[in-house]
N, CA, C and O of each residue as an XYZ file, in Angstrom:
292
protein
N       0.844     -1.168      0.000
C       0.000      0.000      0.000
C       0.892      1.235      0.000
O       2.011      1.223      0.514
N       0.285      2.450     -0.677
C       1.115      3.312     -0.962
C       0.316      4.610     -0.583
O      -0.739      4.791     -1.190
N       0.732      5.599      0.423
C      -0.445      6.964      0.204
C      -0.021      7.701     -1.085
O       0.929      7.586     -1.859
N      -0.941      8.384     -1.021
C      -0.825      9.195     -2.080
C      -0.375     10.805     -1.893
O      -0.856     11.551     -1.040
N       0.317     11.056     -2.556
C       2.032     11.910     -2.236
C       0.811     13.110     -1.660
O       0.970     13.163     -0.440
N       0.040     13.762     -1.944
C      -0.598     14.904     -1.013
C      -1.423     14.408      0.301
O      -2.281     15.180      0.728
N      -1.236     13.297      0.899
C      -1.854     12.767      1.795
C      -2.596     13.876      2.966
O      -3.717     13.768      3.463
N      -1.613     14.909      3.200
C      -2.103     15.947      4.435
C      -2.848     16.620      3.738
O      -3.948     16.714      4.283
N      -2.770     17.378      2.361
C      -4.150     18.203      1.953
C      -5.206     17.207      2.062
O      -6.164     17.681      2.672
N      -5.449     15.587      1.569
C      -6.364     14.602      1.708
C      -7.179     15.083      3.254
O      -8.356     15.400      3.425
N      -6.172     15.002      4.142
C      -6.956     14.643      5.186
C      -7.539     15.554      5.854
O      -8.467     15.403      6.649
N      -6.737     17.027      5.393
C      -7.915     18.267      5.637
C      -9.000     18.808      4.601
O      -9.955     19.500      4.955
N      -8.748     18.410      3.247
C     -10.159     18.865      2.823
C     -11.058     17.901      2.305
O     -12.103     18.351      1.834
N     -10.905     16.791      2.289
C     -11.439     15.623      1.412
C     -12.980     15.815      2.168
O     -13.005     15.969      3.389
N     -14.231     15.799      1.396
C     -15.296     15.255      2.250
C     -15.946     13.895      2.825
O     -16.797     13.607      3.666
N     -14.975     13.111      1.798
C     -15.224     11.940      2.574
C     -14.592     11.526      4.057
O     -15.131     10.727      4.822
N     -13.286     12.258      4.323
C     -12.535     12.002      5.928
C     -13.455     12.765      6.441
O     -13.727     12.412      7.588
N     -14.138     13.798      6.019
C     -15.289     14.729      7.061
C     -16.319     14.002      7.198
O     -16.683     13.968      8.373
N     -16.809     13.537      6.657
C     -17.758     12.445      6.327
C     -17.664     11.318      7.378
O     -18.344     11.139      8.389
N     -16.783     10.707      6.940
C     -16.299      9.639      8.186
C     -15.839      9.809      9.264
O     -15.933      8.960     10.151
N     -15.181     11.066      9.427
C     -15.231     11.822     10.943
C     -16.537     11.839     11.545
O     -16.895     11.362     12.622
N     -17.201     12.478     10.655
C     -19.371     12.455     11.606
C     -19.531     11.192     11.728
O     -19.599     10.772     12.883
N     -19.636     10.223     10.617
C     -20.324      8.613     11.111
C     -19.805      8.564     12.457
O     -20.588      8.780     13.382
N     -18.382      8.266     12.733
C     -17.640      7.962     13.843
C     -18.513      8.687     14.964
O     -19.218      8.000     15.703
N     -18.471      9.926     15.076
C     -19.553     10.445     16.163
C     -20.819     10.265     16.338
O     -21.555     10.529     17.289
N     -21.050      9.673     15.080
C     -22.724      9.467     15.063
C     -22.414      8.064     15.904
O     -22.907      8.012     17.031
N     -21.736      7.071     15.505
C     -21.357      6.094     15.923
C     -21.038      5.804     17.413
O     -21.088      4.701     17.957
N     -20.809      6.610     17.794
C     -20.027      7.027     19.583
C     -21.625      7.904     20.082
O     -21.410      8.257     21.242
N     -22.678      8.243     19.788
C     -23.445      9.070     20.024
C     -24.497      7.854     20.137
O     -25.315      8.031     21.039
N     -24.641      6.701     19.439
C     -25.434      5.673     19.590
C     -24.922      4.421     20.711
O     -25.716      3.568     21.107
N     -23.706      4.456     21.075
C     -23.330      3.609     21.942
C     -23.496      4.688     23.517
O     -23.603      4.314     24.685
N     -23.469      5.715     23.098
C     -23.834      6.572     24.590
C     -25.044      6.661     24.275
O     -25.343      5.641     24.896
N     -25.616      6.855     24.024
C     -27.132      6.815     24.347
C     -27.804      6.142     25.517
O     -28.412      6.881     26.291
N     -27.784      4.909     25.745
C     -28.351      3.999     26.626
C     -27.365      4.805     28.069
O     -27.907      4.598     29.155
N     -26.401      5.423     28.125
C     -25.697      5.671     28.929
C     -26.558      6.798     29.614
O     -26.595      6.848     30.844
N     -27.412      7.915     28.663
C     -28.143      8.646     28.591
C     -29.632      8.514     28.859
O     -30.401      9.465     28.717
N     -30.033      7.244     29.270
C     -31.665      6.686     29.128
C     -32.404      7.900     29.930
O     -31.885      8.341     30.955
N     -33.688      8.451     29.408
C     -34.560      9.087     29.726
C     -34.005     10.483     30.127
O     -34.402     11.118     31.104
N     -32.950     10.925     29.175
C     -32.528     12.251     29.143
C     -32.835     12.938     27.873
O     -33.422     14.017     27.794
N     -32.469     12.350     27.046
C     -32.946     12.347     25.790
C     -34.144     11.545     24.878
O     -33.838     10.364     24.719
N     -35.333     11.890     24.296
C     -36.374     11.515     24.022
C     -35.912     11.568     22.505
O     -36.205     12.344     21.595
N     -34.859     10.163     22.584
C     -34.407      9.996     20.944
C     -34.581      8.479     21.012
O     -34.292      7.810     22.004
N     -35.171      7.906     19.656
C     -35.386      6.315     19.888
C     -33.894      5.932     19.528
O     -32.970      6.669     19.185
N     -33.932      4.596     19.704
C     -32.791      3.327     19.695
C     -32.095      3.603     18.049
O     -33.013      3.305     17.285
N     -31.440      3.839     17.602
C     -31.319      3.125     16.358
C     -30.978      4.757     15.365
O     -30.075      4.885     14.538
N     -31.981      5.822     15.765
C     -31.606      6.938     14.576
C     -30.066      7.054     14.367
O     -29.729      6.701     13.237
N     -29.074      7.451     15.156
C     -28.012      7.860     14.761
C     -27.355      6.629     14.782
O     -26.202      6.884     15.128
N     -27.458      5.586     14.620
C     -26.804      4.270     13.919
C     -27.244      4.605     12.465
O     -26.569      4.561     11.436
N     -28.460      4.929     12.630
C     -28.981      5.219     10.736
C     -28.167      6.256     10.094
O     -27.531      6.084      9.054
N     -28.222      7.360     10.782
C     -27.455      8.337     10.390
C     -26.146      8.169      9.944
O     -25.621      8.690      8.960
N     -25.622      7.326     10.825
C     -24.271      6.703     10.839
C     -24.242      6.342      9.361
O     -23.710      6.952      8.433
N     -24.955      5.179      9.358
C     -24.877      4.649      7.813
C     -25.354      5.793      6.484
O     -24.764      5.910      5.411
N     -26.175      6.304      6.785
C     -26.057      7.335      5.417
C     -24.903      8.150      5.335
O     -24.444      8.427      4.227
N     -24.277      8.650      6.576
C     -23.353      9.578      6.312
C     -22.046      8.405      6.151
O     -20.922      8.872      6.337
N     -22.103      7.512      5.951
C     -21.070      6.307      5.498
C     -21.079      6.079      3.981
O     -20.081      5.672      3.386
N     -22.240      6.358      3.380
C     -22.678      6.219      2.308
C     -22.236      7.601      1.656
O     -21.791      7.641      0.509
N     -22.365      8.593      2.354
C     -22.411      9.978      1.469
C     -20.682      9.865      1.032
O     -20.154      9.709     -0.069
N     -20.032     10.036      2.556
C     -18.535      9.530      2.681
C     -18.403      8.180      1.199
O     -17.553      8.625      0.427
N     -18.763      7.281      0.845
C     -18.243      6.830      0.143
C     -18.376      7.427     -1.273
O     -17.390      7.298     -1.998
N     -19.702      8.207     -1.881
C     -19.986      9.046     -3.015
C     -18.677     10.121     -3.313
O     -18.077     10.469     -4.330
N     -18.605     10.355     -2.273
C     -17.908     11.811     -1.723
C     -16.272     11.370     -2.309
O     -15.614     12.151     -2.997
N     -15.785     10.031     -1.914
C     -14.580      9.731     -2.226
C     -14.364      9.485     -3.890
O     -13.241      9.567     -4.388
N     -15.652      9.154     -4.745
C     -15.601      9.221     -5.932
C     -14.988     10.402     -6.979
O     -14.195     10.427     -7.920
N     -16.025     11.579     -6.082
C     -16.613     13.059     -6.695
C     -15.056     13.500     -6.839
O     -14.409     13.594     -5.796
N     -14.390     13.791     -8.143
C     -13.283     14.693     -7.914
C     -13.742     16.361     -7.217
O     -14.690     17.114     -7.437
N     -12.678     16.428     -6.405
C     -13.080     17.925     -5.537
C     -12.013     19.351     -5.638
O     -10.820     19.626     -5.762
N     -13.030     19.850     -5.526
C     -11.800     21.231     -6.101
C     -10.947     21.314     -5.335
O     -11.085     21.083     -4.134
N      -9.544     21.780     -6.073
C      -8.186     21.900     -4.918
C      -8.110     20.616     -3.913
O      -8.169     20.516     -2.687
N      -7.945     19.628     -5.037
C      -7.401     18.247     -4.552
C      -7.126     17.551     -5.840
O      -7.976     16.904     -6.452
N      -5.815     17.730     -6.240
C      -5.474     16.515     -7.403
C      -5.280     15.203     -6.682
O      -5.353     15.067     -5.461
N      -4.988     14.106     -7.694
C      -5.287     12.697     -7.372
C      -3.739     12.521     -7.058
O      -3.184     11.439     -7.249
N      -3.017     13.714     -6.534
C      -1.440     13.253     -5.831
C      -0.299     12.687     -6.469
O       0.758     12.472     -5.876
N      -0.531     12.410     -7.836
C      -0.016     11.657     -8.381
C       1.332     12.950     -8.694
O       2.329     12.655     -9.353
């Protein structure tokens, strides 16, 4: 495996690492929850969902060429 030679612009503007930065919190926001019972009047499961769409957007996102990011080469 090889990064790709602009790796640090990657990891500050890419929207897919932003992308997958939120799942991750969405992700950490559904395992605290139950930690949270009857503080919050949020059901079981939304931000696991969330999780997964914004996993999904994150993967579109890694397709989309984006301005002021060549492919490093």
């Amino acid at each position: 495996m090889k990064l790709v030679a602009n790796w640090r612009d990657v990891l500050r503007h890419a929207w897919s690492v932003r992308l997958l930065i939120l799942a991750g919190v969405l992700s950490g926001a559904e395992v605290a929850l139950p930690l949270l019972d009857g503080l919050l009047p949020i059901p079981q499961g939304v931000f696991a969902s969330l999780s997964g769409l914004v996993v999904c957007g994150a993967f579109v996102a890694r397709l989309v060429a984006q301005k002021g990011l060549s492919n490093g080469e």
